[in-house]
C-alpha positions, -999 to +999 in steps of 0.1 A: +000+000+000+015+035-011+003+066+015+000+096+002+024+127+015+008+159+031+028+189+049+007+203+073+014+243+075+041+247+099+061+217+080+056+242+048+071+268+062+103+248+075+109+240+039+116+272+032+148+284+033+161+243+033+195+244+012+191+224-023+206+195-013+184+194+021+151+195+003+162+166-018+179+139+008+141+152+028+122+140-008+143+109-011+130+101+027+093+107+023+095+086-012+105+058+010+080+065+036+053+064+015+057+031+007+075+020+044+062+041+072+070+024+100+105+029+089+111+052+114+107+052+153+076+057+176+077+094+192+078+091+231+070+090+258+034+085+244+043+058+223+015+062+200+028+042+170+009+065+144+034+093+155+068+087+140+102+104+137+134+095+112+160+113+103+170+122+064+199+139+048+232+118+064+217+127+098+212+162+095+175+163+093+151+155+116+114+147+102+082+140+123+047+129+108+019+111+118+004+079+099-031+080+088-038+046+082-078+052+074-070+080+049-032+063+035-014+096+042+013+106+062+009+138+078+043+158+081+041+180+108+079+192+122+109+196+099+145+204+112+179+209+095+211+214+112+236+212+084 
């Protein structure tokens, strides 16, 4: 099953500003989620498997969504970049 990618607003405005090569290691990692979501780890300390993080971009990025199994869409809701 393929889920489909959303950025929810404050996710839209992170990817501003995200250097080139950033914004493409952070595509690369949602194409793979979209197919493999729960490659990445539960979010504590709730441990609410539909809340996920994984990192992207040799380590450098951070991304956070939330799995939608009813709809088939991952919600992206944090983006960071420290490179």
């Amino acid at each position: 099953m393929s889920y489909r990618p959303e950025f929810e607003a404050d996710a839209l405005v992170q990817l501003n500003g995200l250097p080139k090569a950033a914004f493409d290691a952070l595509v690369e990692r949602v194409a793979v989620l979209v197919w493999e979501p729960g490659d990445a780890a539960v979010i504590p300390p709730a441990n609410d498997p539909a809340y996920r993080r994984t990192v992207f971009g040799a380590g450098y990025g951070l991304l956070s969504f939330r799995v939608d199994e009813a709809a088939e869409v991952i919600r992206i809701f944090d983006i960071l970049w420290i490179g």
